[in-house]
C-alpha positions in Angstrom: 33.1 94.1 149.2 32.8 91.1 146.7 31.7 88.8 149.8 28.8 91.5 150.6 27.8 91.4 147.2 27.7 87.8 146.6 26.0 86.9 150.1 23.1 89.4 148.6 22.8 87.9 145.5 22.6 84.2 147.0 20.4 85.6 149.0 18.0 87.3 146.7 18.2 84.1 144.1 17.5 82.0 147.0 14.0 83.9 147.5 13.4 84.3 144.4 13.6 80.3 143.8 11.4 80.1 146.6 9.1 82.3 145.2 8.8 80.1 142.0 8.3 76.8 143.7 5.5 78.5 145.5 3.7 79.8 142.0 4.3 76.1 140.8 2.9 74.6 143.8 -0.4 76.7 143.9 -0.9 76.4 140.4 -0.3 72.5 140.3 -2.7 72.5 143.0 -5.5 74.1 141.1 -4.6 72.3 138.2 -5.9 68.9 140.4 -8.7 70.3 141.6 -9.5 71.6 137.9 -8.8 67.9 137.2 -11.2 66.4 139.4 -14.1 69.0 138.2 -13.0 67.2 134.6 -13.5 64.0 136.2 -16.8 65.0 138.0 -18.3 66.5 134.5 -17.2 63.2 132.7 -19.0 61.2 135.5 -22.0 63.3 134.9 -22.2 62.9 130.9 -21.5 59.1 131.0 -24.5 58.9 133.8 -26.8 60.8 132.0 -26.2 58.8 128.4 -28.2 60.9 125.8 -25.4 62.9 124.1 -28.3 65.0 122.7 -29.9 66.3 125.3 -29.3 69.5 126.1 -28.1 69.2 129.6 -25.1 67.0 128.1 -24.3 69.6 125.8 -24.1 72.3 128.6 -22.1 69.5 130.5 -19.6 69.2 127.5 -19.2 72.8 127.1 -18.2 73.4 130.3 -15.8 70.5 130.6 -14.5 71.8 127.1 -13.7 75.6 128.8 -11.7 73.9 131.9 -9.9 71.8 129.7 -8.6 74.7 128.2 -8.0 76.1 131.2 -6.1 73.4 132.5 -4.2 74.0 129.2 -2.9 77.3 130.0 -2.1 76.4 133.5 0.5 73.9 132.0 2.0 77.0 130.1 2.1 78.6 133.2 3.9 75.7 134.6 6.3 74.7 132.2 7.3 78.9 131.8 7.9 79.2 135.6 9.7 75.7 135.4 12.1 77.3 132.8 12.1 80.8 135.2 13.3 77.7 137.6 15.7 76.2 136.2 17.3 79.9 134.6 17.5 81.0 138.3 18.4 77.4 140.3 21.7 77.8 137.6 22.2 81.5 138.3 21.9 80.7 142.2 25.0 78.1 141.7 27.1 80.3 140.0 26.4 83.0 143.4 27.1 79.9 145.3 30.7 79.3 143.8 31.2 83.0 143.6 30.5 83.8 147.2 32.8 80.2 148.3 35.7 81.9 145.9 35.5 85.0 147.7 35.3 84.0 151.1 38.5 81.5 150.5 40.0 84.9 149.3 38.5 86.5 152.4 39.7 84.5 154.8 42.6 82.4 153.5 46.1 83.1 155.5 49.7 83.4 152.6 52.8 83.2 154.3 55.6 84.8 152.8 
């Protein structure tokens, strides 16, 4: 029964770690294209020079509200990093759990 159990728990983990790396990957990936519509707006300011027109200002603003957004994407990142990490160590303990019982399993004593 303990074999059972820890083959479904490594297995389980083992998703669920895949399912993180997946949320970090999608969000990384927004997080450079967020940073090349930064790097777009900043191009567009520097060309247009007059930091009082209006235009610039709207410009700013906007680059001002995805740099915030790009912000809370690295929250996201660094909390499902942590999820991550919580869950890669979890998924070695299965993994030495699951080894110790199927040396128990199917380990041979002579007597």
């Amino acid at each position: 029964m303990g074999f059972l159990v820890s083959f479904n728990r490594k297995l389980y983990l083992t998703n669920y770690v895949n399912s993180i790396e997946t949320k970090i990957n999608d969000i990384t990936t927004q997080k450079l294209n967020l940073t090349d519509k930064i790097t777009q707006l900043s191009s567009q300011i520097s060309d247009i020079g007059n930091t009082d027109s209006p235009a610039v200002k709207k410009l700013e603003a906007r680059k001002s509200e995805l740099e915030n957004f790009e912000k809370q994407l690295d929250i996201k990142i660094q909390k499902y990093q942590a999820q991550l990490q919580a869950a890669n160590t979890e998924l070695q303990s299965a993994d030495q759990m699951l080894q110790q019982n199927i040396q128990r399993s199917f380990s041979y004593k002579v007597a």
